[in-house]
C-alpha positions in Angstrom: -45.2 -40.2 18.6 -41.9 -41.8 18.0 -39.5 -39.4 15.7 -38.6 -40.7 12.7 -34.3 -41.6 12.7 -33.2 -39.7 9.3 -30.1 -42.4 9.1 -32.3 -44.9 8.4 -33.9 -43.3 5.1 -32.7 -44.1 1.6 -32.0 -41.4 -0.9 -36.2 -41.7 -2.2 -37.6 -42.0 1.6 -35.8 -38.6 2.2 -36.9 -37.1 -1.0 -40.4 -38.5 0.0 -39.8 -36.8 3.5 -39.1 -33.2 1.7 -42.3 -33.6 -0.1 -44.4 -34.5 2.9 -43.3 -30.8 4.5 -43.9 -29.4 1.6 -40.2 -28.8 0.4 -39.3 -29.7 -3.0 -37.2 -33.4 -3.9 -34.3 -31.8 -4.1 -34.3 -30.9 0.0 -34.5 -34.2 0.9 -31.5 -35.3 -1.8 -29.5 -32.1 0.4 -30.1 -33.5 3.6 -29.1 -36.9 2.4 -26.1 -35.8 1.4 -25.6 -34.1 4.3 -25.9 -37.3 6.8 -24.3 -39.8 4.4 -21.6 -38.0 2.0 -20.7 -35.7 4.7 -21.5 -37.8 7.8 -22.6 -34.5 9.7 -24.3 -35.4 13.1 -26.1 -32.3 13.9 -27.8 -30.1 11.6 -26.3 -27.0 12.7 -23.7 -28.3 9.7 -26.2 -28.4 7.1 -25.3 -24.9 5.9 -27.4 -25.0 3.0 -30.7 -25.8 4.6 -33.1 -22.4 5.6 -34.2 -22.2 9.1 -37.3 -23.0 8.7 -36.7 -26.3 6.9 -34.6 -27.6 9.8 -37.3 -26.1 12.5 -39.9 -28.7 10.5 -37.7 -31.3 10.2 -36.6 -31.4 13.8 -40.7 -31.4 14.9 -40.7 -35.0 13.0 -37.4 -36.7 12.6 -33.9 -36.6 14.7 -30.5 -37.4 13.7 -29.4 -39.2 16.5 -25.5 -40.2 17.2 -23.3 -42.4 18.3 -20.7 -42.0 20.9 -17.4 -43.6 20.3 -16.7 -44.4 24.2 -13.0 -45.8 23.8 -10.7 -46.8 21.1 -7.9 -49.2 21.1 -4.6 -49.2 18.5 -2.9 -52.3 18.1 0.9 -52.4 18.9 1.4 -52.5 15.1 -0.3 -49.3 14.1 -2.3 -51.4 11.7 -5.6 -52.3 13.8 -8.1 -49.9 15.9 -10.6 -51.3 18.0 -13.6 -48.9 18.7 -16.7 -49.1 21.5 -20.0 -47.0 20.2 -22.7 -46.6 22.5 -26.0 -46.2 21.2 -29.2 -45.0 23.4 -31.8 -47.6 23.9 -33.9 -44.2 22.6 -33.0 -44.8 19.6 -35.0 -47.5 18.4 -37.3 -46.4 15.7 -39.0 -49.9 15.7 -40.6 -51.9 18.8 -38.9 -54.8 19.6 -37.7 -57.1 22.1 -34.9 -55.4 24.1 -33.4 -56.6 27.0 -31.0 -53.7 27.3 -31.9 -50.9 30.2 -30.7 -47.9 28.4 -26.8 -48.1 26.5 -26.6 -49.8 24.0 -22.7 -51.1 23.5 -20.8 -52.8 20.4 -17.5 -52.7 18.5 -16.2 -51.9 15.3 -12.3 -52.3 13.9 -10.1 -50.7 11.7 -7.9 -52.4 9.5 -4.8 -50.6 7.8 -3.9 -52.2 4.3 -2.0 -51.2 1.4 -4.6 -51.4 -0.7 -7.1 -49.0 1.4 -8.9 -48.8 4.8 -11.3 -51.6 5.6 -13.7 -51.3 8.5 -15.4 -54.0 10.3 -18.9 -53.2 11.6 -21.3 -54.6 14.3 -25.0 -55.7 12.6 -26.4 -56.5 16.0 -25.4 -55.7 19.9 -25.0 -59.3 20.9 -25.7 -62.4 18.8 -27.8 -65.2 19.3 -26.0 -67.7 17.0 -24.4 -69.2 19.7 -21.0 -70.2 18.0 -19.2 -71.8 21.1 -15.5 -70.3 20.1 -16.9 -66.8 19.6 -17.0 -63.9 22.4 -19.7 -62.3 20.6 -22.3 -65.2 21.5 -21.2 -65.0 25.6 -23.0 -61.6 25.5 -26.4 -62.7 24.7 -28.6 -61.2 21.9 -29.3 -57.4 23.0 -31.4 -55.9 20.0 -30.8 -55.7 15.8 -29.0 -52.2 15.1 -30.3 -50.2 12.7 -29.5 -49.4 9.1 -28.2 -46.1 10.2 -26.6 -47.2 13.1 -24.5 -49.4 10.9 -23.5 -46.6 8.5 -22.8 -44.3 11.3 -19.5 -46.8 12.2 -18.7 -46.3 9.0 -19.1 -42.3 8.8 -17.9 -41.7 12.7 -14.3 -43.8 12.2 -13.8 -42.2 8.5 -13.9 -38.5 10.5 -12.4 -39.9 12.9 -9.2 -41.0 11.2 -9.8 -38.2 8.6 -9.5 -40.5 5.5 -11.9 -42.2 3.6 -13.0 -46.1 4.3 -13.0 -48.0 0.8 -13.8 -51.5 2.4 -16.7 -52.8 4.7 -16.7 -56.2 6.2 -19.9 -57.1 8.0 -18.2 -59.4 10.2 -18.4 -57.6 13.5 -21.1 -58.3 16.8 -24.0 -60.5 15.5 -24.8 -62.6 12.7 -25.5 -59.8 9.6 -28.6 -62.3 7.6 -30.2 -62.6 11.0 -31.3 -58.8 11.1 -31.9 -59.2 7.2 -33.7 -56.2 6.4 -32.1 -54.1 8.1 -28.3 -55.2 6.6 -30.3 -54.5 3.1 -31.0 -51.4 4.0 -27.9 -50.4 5.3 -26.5 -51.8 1.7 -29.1 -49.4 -0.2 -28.1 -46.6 1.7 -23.9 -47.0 1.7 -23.8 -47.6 -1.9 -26.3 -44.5 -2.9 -23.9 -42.6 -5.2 -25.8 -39.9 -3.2 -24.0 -40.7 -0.1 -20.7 -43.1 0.5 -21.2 -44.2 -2.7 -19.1 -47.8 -1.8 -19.2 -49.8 -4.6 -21.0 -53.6 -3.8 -17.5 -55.0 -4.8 -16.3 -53.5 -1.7 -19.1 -55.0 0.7 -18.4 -58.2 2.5 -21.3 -59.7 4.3 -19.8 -62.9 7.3 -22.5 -65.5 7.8 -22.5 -68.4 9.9 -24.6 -70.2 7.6 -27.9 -68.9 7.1 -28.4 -70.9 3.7 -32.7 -69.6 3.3 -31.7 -65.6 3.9 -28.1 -66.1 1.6 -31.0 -67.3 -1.2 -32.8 -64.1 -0.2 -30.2 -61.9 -1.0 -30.1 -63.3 -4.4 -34.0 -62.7 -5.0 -33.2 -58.9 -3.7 -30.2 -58.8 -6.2 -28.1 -58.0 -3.5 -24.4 -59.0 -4.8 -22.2 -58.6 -2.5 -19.2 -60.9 -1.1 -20.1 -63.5 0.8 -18.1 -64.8 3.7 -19.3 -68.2 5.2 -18.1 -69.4 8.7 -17.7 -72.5 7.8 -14.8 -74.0 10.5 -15.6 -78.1 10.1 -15.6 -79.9 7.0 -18.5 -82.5 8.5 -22.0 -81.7 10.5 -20.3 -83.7 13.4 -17.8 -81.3 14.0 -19.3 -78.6 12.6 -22.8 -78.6 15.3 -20.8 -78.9 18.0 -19.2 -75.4 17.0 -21.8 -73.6 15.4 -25.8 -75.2 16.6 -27.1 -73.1 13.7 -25.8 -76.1 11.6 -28.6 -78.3 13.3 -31.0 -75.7 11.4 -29.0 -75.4 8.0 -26.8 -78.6 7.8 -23.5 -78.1 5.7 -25.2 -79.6 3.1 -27.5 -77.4 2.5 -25.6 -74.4 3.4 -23.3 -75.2 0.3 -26.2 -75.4 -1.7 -27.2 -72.2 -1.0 -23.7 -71.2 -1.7 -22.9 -72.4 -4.9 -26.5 -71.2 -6.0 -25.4 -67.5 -4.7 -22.0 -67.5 -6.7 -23.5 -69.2 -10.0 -25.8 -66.4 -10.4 -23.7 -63.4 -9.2 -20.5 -65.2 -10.8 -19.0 -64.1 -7.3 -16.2 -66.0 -5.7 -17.6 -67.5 -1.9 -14.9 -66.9 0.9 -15.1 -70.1 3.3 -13.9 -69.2 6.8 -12.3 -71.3 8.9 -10.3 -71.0 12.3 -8.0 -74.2 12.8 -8.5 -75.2 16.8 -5.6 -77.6 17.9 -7.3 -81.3 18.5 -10.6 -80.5 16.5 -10.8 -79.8 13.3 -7.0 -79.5 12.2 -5.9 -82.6 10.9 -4.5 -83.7 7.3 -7.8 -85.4 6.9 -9.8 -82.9 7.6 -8.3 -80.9 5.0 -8.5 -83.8 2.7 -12.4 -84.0 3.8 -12.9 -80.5 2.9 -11.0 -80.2 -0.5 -13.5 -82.7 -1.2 -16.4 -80.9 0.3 -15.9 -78.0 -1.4 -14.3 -79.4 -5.1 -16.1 -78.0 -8.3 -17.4 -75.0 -6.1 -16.2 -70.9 -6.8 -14.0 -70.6 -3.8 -11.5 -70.0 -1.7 -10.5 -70.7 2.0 -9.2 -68.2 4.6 -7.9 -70.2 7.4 -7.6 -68.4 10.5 -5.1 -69.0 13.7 -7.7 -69.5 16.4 -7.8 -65.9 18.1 -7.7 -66.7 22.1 -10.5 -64.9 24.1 -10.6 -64.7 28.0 -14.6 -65.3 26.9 -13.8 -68.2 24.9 -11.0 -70.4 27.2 -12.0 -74.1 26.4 -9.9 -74.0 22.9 -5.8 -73.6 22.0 -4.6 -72.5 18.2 -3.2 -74.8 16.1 0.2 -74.5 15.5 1.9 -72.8 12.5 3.4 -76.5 11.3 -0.5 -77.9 11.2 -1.7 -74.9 9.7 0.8 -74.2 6.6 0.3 -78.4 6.2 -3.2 -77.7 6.1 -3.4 -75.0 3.8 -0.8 -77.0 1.8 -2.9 -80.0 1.2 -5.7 -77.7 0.6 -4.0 -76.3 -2.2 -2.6 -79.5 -3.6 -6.0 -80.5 -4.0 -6.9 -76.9 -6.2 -8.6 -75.4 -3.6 -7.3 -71.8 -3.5 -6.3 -71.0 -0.1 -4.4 -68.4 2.1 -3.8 -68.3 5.8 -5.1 -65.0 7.6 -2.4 -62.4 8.9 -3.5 -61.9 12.3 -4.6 -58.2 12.8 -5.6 -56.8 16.6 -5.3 -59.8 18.2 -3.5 -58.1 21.3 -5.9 -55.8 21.5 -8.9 -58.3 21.3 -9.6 -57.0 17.8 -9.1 -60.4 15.7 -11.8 -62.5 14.8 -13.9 -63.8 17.4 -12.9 -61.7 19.6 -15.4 -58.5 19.4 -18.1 -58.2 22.5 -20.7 -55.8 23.0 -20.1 -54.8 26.4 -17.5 -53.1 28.4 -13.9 -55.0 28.7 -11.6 -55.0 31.5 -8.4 -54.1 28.5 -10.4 -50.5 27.7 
């Protein structure tokens, strides 16, 4: 019988767990606290638990870690890159796996003045297939868990010994396409029982899922929303991103506009300017228009080079400031993206799930 994986429980499964060996609520709320206020791995740590509750709980659950197998800092100080391993033993539910045993992804660090963001994996691979993103060259290995997300979260905070006061989904995989697990992993970050990281401060990156981005509104789930939007027509935009043959732009800005008139929540559009396809003065002008009467604002990015991802060049800073400048002539509210780890394969697009020859 498979173990059950106590990162994955929210603050009333756990309580519901202490119950169940016949300890009372309160247990459960302590051994909560342990794994996701404290992020202890081992429950040696959990000082305030008898001996005789952690012989019980170890016959039916395990606390499994992750191992942080290398870490990169950018030349500026301001960007870590980190590999976790995760054992293919860790899988609390049966699904298809392709992996024989480690289980690799990435996570970043991003310094700011205003606090410590983190950037976390949702899935060991993607299967998304976004042609300009190293990600997608992996393959799709397996979803990661709830807790396996949270544990990025909890191993760099010890790690760096401060706290983490922004998360960014925007890591391996596509977050909506391992939906209830991302959900979860919401429930249990923002406990006040554990992290306690406001929803403010949770950024979920889609490619375009427009049916689970309504889902999230029937779960009441408001969080920022980052779309990858990178084309301002279906042309363009399918021979970037085939999900858009699923969810044409259309309807993916449906979706959107639906998702920030009920959470009154501004939708950041993503969109990385490649040199020759989608950089132009009228493409801007196409998506001012696209875009006009909608709660937004557009983070263009400098096309991060990949040695997965060779077919494309950046645009240069002259066609990007002209774009962002016609942008904003035409009241869309838009900013151009400081590029962050990009020398140490940190920067968007850039984050695989398997070993790299620059560790």
């Amino acid at each position: 019988m498979k173990k059950t994986d106590l990162r994955n429980l929210t603050i009333t499964e756990m309580e519901q767990l202490a119950l169940t060996l016949s300890e009372k609520k309160y247990r459960g709320r302590q051994l909560y606290e342990w794994i996701n206020k404290h992020g202890v791995t081992t429950f040696e740590e959990m000082t305030n638990l008898p001996a005789a509750l952690i012989t019980k709980i170890t016959a039916t659950a395990t606390l499994p870690t992750l191992a942080m197998k290398k870490k990169l800092i950018s030349e500026d100080k301001f960007t870590t890159k980190f590999l976790f391993s995760a054992s293919k033993s860790d899988i609390i539910e049966d699904e298809a796996d392709s992996s024989n045993g480690e289980i690799l992804f990435e996570s970043v660090l991003l310094r700011y003045n205003h606090g410590n963001t983190i950037c976390i994996s949702s899935q060991a691979g993607c299967r998304m297939g976004c042609i300009f993103c190293a990600s997608a060259k992996s393959g799709f290995i397996r979803n990661l868990t709830p807790g396996e997300m949270a544990a990025q979260v909890y191993a760099i905070a010890k790690e760096i010994g401060e706290p983490i006061n922004n998360i960014v989904l925007m890591g391996c995989g596509e977050p909506l396409d391992n939906f209830v697990n991302t959900v979860k992993f919401i429930t249990i970050i923002n406990s006040h029982e554990g992290a306690n990281i406001g929803r403010r401060h949770i950024t979920i990156s889609t490619c375009g899922l427009a049916d689970e981005i309504y889902d999230l509104m029937e779960n009441d789930i408001s969080i920022s929303l980052a779309v990858s939007l990178h084309a301002p027509n279906d042309t363009i935009r399918k021979k970037l991103m085939p999900i858009t043959k699923k969810h044409p732009t259309e309807d993916l800005l449906k979706a959107c506009k639906a998702y920030s008139d009920k959470t009154k929540r501004r939708i950041s559009f993503e969109y990385s300017l490649i040199e020759g396809i989608n950089d132009s003065t009228k493409h801007a002008e196409e998506l001012a228009a696209l875009l006009r009467n909608m709660l937004c604002h557009v983070n263009l990015i400098p096309f991060n080079i990949s040695e997965h991802v060779s077919q494309f060049k950046p645009s240069n800073k002259e066609t990007i400031e002209k774009f962002a400048k016609t942008l904003n002539t035409n009241n869309i509210e838009t900013t151009i993206r400081r590029r962050l780890g990009s020398d140490i394969g940190a920067a968007c697009g850039q984050l695989v799930s398997k070993y790299q020859t620059d560790y």
